[in-house]
MARVO-844029 format. One record per residue: x, y, z of N, C-alpha, C in turn; residue in one letter. Coordinates in steps of 0.02 Angstrom, whole numbers. Example, Ala and Ser with C-alpha at 12.3 -4.5 7.8 and 13.67 -1.06 7.14 Angstrom:
+--------+---------+--------+---------+----------+--------+--------+---------+--------+---+
: n.east : n.north :   n.up : ca.east : ca.north :  ca.up : c.east : c.north :   c.up : r :
+--------+---------+--------+---------+----------+--------+--------+---------+--------+---+
:    660 :    -284 :    390 :     615 :     -225 :    390 :    660 :    -165 :    390 : a :
:    642 :    -112 :    354 :     684 :      -53 :    357 :    645 :       2 :    394 : s :
+--------+---------+--------+---------+----------+--------+--------+---------+--------+---+
***
This chain:
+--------+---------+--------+---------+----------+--------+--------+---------+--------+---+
: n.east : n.north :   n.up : ca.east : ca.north :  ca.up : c.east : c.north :   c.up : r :
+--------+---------+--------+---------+----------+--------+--------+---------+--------+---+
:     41 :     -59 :      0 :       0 :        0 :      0 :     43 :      62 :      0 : x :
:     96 :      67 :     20 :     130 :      123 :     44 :    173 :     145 :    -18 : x :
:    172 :      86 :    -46 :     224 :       96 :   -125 :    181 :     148 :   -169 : x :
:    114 :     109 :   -150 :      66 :       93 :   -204 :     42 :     199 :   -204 : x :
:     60 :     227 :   -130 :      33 :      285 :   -140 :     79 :     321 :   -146 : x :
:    149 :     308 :   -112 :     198 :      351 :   -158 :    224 :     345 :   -208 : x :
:    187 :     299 :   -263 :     216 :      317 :   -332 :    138 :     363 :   -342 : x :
:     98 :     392 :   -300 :      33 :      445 :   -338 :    -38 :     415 :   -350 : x :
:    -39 :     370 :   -301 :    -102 :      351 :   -306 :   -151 :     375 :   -270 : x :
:   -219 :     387 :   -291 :    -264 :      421 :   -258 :   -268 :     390 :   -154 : x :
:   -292 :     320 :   -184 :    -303 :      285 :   -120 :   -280 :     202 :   -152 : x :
:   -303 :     162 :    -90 :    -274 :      104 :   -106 :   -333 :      51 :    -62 : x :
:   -376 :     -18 :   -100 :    -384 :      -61 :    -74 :   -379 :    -136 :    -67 : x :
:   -362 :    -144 :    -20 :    -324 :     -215 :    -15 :   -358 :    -293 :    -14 : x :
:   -328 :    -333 :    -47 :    -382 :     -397 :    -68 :   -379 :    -437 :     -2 : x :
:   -426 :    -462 :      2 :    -488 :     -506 :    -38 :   -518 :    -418 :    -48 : x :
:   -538 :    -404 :   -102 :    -607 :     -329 :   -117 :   -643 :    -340 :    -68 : x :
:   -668 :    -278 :    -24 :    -737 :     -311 :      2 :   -800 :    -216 :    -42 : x :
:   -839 :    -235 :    -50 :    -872 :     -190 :    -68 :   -887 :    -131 :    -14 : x :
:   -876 :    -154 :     36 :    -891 :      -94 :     72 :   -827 :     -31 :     74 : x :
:   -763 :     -86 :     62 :    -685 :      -53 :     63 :   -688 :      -8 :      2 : x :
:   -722 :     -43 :    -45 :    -720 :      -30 :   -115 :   -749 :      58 :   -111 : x :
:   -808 :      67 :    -75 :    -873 :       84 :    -92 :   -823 :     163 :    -48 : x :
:   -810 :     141 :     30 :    -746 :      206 :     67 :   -699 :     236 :      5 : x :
:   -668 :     193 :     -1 :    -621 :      228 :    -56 :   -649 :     274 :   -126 : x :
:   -706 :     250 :   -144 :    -725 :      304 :   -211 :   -760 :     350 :   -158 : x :
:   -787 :     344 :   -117 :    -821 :      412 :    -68 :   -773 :     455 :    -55 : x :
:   -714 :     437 :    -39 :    -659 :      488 :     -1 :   -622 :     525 :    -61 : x :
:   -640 :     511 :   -121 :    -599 :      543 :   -175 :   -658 :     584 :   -201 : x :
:   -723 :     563 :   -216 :    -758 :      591 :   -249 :   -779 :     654 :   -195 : x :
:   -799 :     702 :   -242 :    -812 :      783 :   -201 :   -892 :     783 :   -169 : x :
:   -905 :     808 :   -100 :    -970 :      798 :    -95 :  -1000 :     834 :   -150 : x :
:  -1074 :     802 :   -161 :   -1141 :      817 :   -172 :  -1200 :     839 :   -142 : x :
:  -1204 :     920 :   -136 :   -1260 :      924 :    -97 :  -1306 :     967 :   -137 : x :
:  -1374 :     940 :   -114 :   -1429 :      963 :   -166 :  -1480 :     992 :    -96 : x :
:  -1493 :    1068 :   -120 :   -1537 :     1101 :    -69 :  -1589 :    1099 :    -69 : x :
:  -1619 :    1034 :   -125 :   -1683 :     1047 :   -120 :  -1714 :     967 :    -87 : x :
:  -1666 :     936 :   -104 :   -1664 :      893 :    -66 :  -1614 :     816 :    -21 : x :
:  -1627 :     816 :     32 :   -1566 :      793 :     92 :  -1605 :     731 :    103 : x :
:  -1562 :     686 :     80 :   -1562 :      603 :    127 :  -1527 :     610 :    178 : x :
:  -1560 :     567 :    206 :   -1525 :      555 :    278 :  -1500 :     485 :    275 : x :
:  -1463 :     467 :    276 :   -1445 :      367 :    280 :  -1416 :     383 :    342 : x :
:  -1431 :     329 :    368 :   -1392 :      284 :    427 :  -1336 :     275 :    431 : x :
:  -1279 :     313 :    486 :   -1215 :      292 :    481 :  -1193 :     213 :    502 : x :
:  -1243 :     168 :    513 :   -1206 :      107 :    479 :  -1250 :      74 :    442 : x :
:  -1229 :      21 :    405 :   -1247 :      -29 :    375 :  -1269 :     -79 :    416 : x :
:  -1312 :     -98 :    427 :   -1327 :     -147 :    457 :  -1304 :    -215 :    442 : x :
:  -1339 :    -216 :    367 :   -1338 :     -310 :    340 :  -1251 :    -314 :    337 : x :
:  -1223 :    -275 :    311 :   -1157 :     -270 :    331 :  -1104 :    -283 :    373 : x :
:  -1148 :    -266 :    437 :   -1104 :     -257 :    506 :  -1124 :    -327 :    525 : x :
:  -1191 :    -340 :    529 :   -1203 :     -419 :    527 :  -1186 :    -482 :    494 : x :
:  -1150 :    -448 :    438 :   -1110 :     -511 :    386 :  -1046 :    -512 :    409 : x :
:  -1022 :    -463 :    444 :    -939 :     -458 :    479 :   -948 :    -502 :    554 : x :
:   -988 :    -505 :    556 :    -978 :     -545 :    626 :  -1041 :    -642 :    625 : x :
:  -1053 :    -638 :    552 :   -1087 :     -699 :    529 :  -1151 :    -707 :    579 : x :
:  -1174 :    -636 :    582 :   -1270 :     -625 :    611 :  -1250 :    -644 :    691 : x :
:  -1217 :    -634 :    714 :   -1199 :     -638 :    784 :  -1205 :    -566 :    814 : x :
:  -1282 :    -552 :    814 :   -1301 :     -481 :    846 :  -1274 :    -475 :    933 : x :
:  -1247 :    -516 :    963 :   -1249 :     -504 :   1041 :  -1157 :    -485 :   1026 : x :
:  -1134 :    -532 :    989 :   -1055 :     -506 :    955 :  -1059 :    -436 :    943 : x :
:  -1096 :    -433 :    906 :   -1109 :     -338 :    864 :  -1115 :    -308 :    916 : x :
:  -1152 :    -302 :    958 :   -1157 :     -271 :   1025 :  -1108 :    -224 :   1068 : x :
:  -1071 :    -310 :   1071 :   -1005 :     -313 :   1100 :   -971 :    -271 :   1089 : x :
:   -938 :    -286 :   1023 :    -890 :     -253 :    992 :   -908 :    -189 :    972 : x :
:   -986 :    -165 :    964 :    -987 :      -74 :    985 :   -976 :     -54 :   1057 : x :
:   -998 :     -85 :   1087 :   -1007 :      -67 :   1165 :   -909 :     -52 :   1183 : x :
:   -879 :     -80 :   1142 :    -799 :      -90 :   1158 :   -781 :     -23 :   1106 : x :
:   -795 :     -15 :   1055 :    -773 :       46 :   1020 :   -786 :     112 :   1040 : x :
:   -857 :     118 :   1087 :    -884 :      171 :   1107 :   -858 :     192 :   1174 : x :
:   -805 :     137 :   1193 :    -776 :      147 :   1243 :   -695 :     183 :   1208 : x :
:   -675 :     170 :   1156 :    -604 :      161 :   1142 :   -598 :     243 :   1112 : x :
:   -651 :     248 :   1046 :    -653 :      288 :   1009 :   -627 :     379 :   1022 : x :
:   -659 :     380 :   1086 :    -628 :      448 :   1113 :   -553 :     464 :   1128 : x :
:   -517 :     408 :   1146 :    -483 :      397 :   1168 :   -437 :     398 :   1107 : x :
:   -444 :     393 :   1039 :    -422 :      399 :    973 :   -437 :     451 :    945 : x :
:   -485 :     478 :    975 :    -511 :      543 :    937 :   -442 :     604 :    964 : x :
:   -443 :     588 :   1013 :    -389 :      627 :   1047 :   -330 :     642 :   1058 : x :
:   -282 :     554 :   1017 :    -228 :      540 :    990 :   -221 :     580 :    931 : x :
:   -275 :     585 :    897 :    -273 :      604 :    819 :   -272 :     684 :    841 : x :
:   -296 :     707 :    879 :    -305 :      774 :    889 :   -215 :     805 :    899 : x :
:   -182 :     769 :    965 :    -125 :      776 :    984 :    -80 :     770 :    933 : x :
:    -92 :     722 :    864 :     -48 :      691 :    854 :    -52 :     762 :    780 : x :
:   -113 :     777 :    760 :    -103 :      843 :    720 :    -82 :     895 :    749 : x :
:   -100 :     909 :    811 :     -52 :      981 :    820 :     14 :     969 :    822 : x :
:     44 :     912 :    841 :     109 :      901 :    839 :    151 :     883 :    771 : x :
:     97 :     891 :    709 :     121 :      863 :    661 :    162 :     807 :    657 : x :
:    122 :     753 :    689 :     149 :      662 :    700 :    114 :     632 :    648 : x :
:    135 :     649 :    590 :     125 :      612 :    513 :    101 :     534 :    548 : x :
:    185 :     500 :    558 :     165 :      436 :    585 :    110 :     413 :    638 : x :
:    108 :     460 :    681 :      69 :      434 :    735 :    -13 :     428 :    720 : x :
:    -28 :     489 :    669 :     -84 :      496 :    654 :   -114 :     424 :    580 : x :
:    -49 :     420 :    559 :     -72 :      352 :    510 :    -97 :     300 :    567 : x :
:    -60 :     290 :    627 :     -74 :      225 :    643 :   -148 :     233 :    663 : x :
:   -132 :     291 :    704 :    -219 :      289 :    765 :   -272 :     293 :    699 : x :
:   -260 :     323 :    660 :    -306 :      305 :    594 :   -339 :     243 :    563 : x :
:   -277 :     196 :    560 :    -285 :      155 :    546 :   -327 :     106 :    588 : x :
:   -312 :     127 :    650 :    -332 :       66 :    703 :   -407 :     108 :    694 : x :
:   -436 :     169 :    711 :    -496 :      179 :    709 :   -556 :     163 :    631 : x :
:   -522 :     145 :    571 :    -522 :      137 :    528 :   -547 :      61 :    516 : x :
:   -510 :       8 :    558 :    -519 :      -64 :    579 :   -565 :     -90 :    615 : x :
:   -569 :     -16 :    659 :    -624 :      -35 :    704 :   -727 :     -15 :    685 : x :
:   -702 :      19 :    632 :    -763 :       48 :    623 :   -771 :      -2 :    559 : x :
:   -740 :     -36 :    534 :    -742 :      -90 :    476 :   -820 :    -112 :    482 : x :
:   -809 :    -142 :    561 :    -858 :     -212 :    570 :   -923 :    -178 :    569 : x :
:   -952 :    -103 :    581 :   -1010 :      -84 :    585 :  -1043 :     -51 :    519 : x :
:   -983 :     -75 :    459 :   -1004 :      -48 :    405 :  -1048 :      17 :    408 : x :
:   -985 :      63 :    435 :    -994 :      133 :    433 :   -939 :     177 :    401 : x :
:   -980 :     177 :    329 :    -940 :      180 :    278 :   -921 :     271 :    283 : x :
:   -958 :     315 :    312 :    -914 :      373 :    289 :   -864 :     382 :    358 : x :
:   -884 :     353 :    394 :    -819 :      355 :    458 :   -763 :     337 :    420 : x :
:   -779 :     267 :    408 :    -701 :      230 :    379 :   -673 :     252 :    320 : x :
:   -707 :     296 :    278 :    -683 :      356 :    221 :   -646 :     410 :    263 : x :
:   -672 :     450 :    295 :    -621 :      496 :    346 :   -574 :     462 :    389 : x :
:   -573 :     399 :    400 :    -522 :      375 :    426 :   -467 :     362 :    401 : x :
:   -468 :     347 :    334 :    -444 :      318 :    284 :   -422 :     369 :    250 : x :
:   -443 :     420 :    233 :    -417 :      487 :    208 :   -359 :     521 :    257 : x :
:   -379 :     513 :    323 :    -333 :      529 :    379 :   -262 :     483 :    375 : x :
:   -281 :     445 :    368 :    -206 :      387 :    375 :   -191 :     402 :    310 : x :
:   -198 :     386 :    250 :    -168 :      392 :    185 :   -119 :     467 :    203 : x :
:   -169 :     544 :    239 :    -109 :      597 :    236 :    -60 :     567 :    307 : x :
:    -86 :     518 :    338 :      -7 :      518 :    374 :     48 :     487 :    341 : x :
:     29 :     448 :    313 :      56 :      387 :    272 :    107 :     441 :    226 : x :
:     82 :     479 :    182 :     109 :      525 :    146 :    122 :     600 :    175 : x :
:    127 :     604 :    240 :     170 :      663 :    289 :    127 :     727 :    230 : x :
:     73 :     715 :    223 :      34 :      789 :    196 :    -30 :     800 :    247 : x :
:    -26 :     840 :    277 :     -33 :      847 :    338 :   -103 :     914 :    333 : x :
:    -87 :     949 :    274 :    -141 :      999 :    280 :   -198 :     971 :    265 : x :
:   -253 :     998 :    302 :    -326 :      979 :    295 :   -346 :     949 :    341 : x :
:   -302 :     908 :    382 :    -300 :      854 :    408 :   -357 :     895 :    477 : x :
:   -353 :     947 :    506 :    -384 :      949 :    572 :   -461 :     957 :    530 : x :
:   -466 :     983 :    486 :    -535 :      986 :    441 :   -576 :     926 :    433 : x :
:   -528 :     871 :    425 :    -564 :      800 :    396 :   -555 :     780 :    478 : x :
:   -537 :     793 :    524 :    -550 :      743 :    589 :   -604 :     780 :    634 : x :
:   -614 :     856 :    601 :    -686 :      883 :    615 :   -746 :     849 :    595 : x :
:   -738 :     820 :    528 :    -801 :      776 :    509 :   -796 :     701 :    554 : x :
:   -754 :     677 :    546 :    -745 :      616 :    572 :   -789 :     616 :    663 : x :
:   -787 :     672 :    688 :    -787 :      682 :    749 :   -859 :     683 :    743 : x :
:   -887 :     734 :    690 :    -961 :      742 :    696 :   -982 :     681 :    680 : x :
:   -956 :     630 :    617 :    -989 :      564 :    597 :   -982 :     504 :    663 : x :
:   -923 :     519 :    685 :    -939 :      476 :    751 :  -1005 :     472 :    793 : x :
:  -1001 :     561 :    800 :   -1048 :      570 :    873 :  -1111 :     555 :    819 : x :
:  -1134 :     542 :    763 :   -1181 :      547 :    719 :  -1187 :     455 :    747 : x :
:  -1139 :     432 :    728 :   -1172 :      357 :    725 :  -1162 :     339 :    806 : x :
:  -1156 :     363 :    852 :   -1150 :      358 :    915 :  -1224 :     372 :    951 : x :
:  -1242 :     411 :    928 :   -1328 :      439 :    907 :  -1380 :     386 :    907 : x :
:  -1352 :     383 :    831 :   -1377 :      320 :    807 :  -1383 :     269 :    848 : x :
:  -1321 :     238 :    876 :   -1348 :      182 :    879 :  -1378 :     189 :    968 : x :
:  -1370 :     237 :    992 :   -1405 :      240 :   1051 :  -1489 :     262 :   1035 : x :
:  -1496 :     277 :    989 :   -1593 :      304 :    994 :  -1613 :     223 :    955 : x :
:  -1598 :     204 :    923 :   -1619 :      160 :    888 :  -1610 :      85 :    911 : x :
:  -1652 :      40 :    884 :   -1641 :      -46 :    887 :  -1593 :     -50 :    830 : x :
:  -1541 :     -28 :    827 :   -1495 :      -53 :    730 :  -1481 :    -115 :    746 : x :
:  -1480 :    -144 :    793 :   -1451 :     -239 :    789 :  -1507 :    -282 :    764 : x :
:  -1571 :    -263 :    796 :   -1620 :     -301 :    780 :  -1659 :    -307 :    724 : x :
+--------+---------+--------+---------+----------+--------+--------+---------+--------+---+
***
């Protein structure tokens, strides 16, 4: 991957394909679309998704949010430290790991800002970077929302 973006590649996804990896990566390149006349709202996760990552093991799914919603701040805040300090590296990793973790809930524009975040650590380009972990922050607390008002497992 690392070759693959310093010879100029937009982004990079790694096999086995999974469509949802597929689906982050053309989101994080392509420019939003917003139409004022009219706003969808989708769900920051995927459900049938998050349930195919853990083979319909909803008390698993649970779990493993109940464990991210514990972790997540705690990354949000690495990433914060790690941009004012301009820690290229540091900010690829915690990226990455928040990036891994948001895989399983097929919450695809998190793991696009996550993934946009690590690619500029990866490549020490660093501007923008507190901009895109502004969204990331709102899409968190968005699917954090989520999944507290709602039944999404069931």
């Amino acid at each position: 991957m690392e070759r693959c973006l310093a010879a100029g590649m937009d982004g990079y996804v790694a096999k086995p394909l999974k469509a949802a990896d597929l689906a982050a990566a053309i989101a994080q390149l392509r420019p939003p679309v917003a139409s004022p006349e009219i706003q969808v709202v989708t769900p920051p996760v995927d459900i049938t998704a998050a349930l195919q990552s853990v083979e319909g093991d909803q008390e698993l799914l649970v779990d493993l949010f109940e464990m991210f919603q514990q972790d997540y701040p705690k990354q949000l805040t690495e990433l914060q430290d790690a941009i004012g300090a301009g820690d290229a590296e540091r900010i690829a990793q915690v990226a990455h790991s928040l990036k891994g973790a948001v895989g399983y809930f097929g919450a695809q524009t998190v793991h696009a800002l996550a993934y946009r975040l690590e690619t500029m650590g990866r490549q020490a380009e660093l501007e923008g970077a507190s901009a895109i972990l502004q969204q990331l922050e709102r899409e968190l607390e968005r699917l954090s929302t989520f999944a507290a008002e709602t039944n999404w497992v069931e």
